[in-house]
C-alpha positions, -999 to +999 in steps of 0.1 A: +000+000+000+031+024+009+047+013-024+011+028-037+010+056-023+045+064-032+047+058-068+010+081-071+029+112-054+062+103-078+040+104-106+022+136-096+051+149-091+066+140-126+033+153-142+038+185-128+078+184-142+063+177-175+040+204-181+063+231-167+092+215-191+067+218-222+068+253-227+104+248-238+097+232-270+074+267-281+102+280-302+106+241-323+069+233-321+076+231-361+110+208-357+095+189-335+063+178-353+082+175-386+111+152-363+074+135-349+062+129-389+102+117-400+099+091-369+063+079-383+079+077-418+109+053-404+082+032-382+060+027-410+091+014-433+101-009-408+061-022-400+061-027-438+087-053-445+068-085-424+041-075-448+056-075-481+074-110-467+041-128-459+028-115-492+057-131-509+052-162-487+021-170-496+015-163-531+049-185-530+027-209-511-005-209-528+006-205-562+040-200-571+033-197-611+018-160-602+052-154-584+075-135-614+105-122-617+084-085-629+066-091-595+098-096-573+114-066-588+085-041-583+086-057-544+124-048-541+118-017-553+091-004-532+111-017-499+142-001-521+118+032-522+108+032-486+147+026-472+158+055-489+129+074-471+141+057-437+173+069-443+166+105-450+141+105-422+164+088-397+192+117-409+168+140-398+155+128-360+197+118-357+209+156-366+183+185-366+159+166-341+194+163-314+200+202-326+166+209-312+174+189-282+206+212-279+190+245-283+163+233-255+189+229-234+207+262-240+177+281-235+175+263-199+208+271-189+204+306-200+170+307-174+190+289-151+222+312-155+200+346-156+179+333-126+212+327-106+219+362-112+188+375-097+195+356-062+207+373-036+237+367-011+215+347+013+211+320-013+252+320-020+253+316+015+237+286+022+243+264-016+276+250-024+289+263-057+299+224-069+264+222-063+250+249-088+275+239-112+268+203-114+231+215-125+242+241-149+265+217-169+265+179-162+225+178-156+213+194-184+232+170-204+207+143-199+180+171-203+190+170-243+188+138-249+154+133-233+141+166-248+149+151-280+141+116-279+114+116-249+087+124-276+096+104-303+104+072-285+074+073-270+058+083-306+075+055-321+065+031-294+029+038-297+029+033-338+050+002-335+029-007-305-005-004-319+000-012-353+020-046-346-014-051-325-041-044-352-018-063-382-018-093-354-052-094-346-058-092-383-037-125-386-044-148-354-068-127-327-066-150-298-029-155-300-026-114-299-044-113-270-026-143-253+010-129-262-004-092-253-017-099-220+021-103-211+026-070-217+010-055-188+033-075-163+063-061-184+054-031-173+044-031-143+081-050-134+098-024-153+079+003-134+092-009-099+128-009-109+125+026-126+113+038-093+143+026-079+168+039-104+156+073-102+168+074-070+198+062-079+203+090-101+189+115-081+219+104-054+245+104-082+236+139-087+238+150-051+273+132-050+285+146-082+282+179-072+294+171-037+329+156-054+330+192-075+324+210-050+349+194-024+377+197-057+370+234-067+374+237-028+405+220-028+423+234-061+415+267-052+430+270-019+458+246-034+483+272-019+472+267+017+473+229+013+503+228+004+515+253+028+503+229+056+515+195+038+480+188+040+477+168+002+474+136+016+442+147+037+427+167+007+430+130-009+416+114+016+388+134+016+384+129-018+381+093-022+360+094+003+338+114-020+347+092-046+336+054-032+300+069-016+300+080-054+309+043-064+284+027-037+258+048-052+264+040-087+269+002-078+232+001-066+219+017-095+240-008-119+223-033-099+187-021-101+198-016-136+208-054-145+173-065-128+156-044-154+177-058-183+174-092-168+135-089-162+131-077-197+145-104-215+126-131-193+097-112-205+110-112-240+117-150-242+084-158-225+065-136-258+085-156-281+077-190-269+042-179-264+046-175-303+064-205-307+042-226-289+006-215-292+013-202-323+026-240-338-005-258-320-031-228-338-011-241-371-016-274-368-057-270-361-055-245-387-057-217-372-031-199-388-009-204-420+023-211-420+035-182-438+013-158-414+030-176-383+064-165-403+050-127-406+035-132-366+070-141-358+086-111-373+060-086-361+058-101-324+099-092-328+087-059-336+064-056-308+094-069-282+119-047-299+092-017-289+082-020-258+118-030-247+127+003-267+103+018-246+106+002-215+146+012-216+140+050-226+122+051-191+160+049-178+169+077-202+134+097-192+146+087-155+174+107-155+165+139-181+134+142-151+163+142-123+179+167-143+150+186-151+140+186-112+172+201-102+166+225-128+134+236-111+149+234-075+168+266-084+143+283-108+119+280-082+147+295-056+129+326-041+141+356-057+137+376-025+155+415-034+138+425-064+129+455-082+093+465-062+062+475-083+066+511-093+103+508-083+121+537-102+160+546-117+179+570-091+201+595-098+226+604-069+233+639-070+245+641-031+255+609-014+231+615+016+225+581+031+200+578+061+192+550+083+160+553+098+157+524+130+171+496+115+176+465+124+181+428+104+189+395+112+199+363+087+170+342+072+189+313+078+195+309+116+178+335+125+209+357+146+200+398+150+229+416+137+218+455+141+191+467+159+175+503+158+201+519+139+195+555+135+228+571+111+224+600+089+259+603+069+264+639+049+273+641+011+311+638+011+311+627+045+341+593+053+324+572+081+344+549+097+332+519+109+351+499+139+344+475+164+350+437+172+343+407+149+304+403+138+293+435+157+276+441+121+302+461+100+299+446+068+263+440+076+256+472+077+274+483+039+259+454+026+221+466+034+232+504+012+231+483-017+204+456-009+230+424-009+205+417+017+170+434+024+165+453+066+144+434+087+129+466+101+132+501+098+148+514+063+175+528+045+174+565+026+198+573+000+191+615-014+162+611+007+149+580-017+137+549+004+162+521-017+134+499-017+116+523-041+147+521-065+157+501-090+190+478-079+206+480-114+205+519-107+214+519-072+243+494-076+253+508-102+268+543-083+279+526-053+318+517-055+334+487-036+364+478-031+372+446-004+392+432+015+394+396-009+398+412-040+383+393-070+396+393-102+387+378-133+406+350-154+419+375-180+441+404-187+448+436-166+432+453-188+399+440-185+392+437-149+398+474-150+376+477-175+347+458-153+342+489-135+329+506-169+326+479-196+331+496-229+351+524-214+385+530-235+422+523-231+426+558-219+400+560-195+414+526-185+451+540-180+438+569-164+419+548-136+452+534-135+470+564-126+447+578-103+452+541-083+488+545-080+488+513-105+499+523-137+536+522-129+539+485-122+518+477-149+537+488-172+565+469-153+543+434-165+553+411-188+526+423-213+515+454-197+477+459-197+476+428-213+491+409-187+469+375-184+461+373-140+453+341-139+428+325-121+419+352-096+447+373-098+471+342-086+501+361-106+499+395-092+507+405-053+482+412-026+490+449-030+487+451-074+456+434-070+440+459-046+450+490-067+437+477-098+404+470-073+408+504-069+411+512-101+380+495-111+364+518-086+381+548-101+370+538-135+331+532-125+334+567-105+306+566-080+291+587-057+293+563-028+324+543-018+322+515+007+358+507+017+354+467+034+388+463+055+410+471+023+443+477+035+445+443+063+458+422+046+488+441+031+523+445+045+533+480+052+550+489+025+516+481-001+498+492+030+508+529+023+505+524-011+471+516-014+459+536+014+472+568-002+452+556-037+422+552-016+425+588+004+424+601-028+394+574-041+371+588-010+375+628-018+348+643-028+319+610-021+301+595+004+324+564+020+318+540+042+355+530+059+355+495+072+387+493+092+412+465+111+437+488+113+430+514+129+456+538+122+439+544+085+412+559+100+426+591+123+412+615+095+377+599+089+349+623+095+338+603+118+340+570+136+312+549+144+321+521+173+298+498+161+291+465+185+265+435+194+250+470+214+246+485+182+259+523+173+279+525+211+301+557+204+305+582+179+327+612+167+359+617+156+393+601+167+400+634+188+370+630+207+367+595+212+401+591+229+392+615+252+362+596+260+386+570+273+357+545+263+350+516+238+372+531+207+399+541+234+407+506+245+408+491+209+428+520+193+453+518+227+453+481+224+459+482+188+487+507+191+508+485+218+498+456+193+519+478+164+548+489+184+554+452+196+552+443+160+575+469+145 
């Protein structure tokens, strides 16, 4: 009854799969019915041949005198006629109808790759990237091939199906029905071990993107495994990864050789049913010899389909895994959106106002801020300080709606930011972090990411104005210096000034400065820190600082802890409050001296 139950949700669930996955084929409804007609074409060809050799058979039979050589040669050619249209069909399902199959799954990845870049942080936070790439690549691979042949087997099927069934029962209708009525217990075998191989393959997918994601974890922080002679852990951890992959794929090979193993039981048990009944219906005369030849050939036919059929159930198995994970992220919540009525913004000042806010994660639920009343001027640097997860970065990251408040809102020119669309908003705010990200590419074009389009002057003089220019031109190619994979061939310091000169280029009105300098040594330190002094002039910025030396000149300093907003002013007035700020900045200082 479970086992019932089950399979009824499973195949609710599968319905539902189905119909949303239809509306892909919109764009090749025409491809498709033509690829439909070329499979009918190539079905009827093959149905046709049993016929034109009982034909042959009994005229051979009955009276062979009426059997010429004029005859024989008009046979040959029709079947010659119909193998040439077989073979121009079955060009057309094996190319254009797999091209269709293609384009359906480009046009899913590019949903897929768009909808990704409508999700906000909070999703990044909590999914594994092996994860998202598994489905983007590997599982829309079996999408193709089931977009493709999914209709047309099951087309094909049902021709071969029912016409092999009305041709028998116009030969011998009691042996039909006795060698049909094994088809239902076929299926109904074949169902159960479906059920159990889509499991399978759901679990192979979970794993596979488990293994890529514990490898793209592994290669790239290659540099601190080997620092820590760690490689024999890292491939540990990996076959590990590996054999549950192994296990899982074992099982399903299994469940996989009962379905094989079932289906040719099945298939043996149809052709002795032939055999047998079929020779005792002969000798009462129930059927003619050269019919039981044709039965024979047809009830191959029949076998050949529904094993066809019965076997693209492992192929339709895993497109619908594929096409489930598809839907798993599609139907991610795209929680920061563009509201109704949302419009562009232009910022003229650089106000920004926080009006009682407070937020905590979705995920576990943790208050960060809490009633966070700020109002920062046009031109004004803010400095932010405090001890780890008081809510520094938190708070930067709600200007731009990386993450939405949980009460209270933001003002930016005396525009709620909910009200605004993000393209526009993001778009004039400037970051540049602490892990600086760069492309795989050249120089030249991660500048350029600040302002795509923008030209090899405006490029060089970004460059100048970050204090990179110089050792730049000091590269191997200049501007056209490949980085690597993230920047791997450049030091911390180059990579933060041309960060900064991506910021530069872009130009915005509001700069948010995440902890950019604490990673540096001293020398890069001053560097950098003198490129971003002159980044903040004239705009709004938001100063996230670990060392706290950077910040004497900010307009102000917030102290910002688990509290919320607990001090505020300038580093003058805070040290003579001998409070919160005091202790860190003093402890910080003896921390420097010690180090120098």
């Amino acid at each position: 009854m479970g086992f019932i139950v089950a399979g009824e949700k499973k195949e609710k669930r599968q319905k539902g799969l189905v119909r949303r996955f239809l509306p892909y084929f919109k764009h090749y409804k025409w491809i498709l019915v033509f690829d439909l007609f070329c499979a009918a074409l190539t079905t009827v060809c093959e149905l046709v041949l049993p016929l034109l050799v009982r034909f042959v058979t009994n005229m051979g039979i009955d009276d062979l005198a009426s059997l010429t050589v004029e005859l024989v040669l008009k046979i040959g050619a029709l079947y010659l006629f119909l193998r040439v249209v077989d073979a121009a069909a079955d060009f057309f399902r094996a190319s254009v109808g797999h091209i269709m199959g293609s384009k359906i799954e480009r046009d899913m990845r590019s949903d897929l790759f768009a909808h990704l870049q409508k999700l906000s942080f909070n999703y990044f936070d909590n999914t594994k990237v092996g994860q998202i790439m598994s489905r983007i690549t590997s599982d829309l691979f079996d999408v193709t091939e089931f977009a493709h042949h999914g209709p047309e087997e099951i087309f094909i099927a049902g021709i071969k199906i029912i016409g092999s069934f009305v041709i028998l029962c116009g030969v011998n209708v009691w042996l039909t029905l006795i060698v049909f009525s094994v088809v239902p217990f076929m299926l109904l075998v074949a169902a159960y071990f479906n059920l159990k191989m889509r499991e399978q393959f759901r679990r192979q997918r979970v794993q596979i993107g488990e293994i890529n994601a514990q490898v793209e974890d592994s290669l790239l922080g290659v540099r601190v495994v080997k620092s820590f002679a760690n490689e024999a852990l890292e491939t540990e951890k990996f076959e590990h990864g590996n054999e549950t992959f192994l296990d899982i794929k074992k099982k399903s090979y299994y469940f996989m050789g009962g379905f094989e193993a079932s289906n040719r039981m099945f298939d043996g048990l149809m052709n002795l049913l032939v055999l047998v009944v079929g020779a005792i219906f002969m000798m009462n005369g129930g059927i003619r010899p050269a019919d039981l030849v044709a039965y024979m050939m047809y009830v191959n036919t029949l076998i050949a389909s529904v094993r066809q059929l019965v076997q693209f159930a492992e192929q339709f198995q895993r497109g619908m895994t594929g096409i489930e994970r598809f839907f798993q992220i599609m139907d991610a919540d795209v929680d920061i959106f563009d509201e109704e009525g949302s419009k562009p913004i232009e910022i003229k000042k650089g106000n920004v106002t926080f009006e009682n806010v407070s937020f905590r994660y979705a995920d576990d639920g943790k208050q960060v801020l809490s009633h966070i009343n700020l109002e920062v001027k046009p031109g004004e640097n803010v400095a932010l300080v405090g001890p780890s997860g008081g809510g520094k970065t938190t708070l930067c990251n709600l200007i731009p709606r990386f993450y939405d408040v949980t009460h209270g809102k933001i003002l930016v020119d005396g525009q709620d930011i909910r009200n605004v669309t993000l393209n526009s908003l993001r778009s004039q705010i400037g970051f540049v972090q602490q892990d600086v990200y760069l492309f795989s590419g050249t120089v030249f074009q991660n500048i350029e990411y600040g302002k795509p389009g923008a030209s090899r002057e405006e490029v060089i003089e970004a460059a100048k104005q970050a204090g990179a220019h110089e050792f730049i031109l000091g590269l191997l190619n200049g501007y056209d210096t490949y980085v690597g994979e993230r920047g791997v061939k450049l030091s911390g310091g180059q990579k933060q000034r041309i960060s900064i000169a991506r910021a530069f280029l872009k130009n915005p009105p509001i700069m948010i400065l995440d902890e950019a300098t604490s990673a540096l040594d001293n020398e890069s330190e001053k560097i950098v820190q003198a490129s971003l002094e002159k980044l903040s002039k004239g705009r709004t910025t938001f100063t996230i600082a670990h060392r706290l030396t950077t910040i004497k000149n900010a307009s102000v300093i917030l102290v910002l802890t688990h509290k919320g907003i607990e001090e505020k002013g300038t580093h003058e007035e805070l040290m003579k409050k001998k409070g919160v700020y005091y202790h860190l900045y003093s402890s910080y200082a003896d921390d420097a001296t010690l180090n120098a």
